[in-house]
C-alpha positions in Angstrom: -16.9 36.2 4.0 -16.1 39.4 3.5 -15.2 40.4 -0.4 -11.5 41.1 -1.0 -10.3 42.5 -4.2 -7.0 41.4 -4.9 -4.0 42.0 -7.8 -4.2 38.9 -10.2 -1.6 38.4 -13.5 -3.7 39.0 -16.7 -3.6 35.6 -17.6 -6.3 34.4 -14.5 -8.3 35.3 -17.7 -7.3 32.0 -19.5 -6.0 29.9 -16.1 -5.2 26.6 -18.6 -2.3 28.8 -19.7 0.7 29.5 -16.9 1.0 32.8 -15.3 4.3 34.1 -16.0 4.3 36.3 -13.4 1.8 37.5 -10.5 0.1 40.3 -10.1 -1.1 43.0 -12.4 -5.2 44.2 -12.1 -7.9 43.7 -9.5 -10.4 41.3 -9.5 -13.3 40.8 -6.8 -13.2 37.9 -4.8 -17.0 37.3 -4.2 -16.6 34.2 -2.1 -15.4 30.8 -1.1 -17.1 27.0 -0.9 -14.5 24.5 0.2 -11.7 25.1 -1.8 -13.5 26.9 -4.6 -12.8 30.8 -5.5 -15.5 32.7 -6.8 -14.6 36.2 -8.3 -15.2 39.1 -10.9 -13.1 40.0 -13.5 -14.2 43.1 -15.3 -11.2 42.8 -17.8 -12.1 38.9 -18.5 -12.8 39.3 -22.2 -16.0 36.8 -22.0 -18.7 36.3 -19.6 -16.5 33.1 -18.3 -13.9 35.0 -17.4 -15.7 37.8 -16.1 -17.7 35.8 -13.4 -15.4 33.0 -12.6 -14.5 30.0 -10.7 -11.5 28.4 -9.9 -9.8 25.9 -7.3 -8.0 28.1 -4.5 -4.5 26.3 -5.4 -4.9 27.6 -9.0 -6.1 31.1 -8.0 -3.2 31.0 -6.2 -1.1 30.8 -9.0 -1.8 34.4 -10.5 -2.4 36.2 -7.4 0.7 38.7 -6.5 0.0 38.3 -2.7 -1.5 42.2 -2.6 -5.3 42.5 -1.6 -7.8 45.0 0.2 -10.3 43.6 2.2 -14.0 45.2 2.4 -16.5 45.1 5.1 
């Protein structure tokens, strides 16, 4: 999988709280397994938030539907 960094709202930080919104910063996509998103956050404020999981219906949530693939 290629990584993808993508626009994410803020709160993908704390993902038990709603996002009110989508979109905002960047954050790295590092990979899939099954229906699991890995990704970077360099603006999660702790190491959990920073190097993160979550399930790709929840990531879906926060993300504004804007991206850049790399290769």
């Amino acid at each position: 999988m290629s990584n993808i960094k993508g626009k994410l709202h803020k709160e993908i930080r704390r993902p038990e709280n709603p996002a009110h919104g989508k979109g905002g910063h960047l954050v790295l996509v590092t990979g899939r397994q099954g229906d699991t998103v890995h990704f970077r956050n360099p603006s999660g404020h702790t190491e959990q938030a920073r190097t993160a999981s979550l399930p790709a219906a929840e990531f879906v949530e926060f993300f504004g539907g804007r991206g850049v693939s790399l290769t």
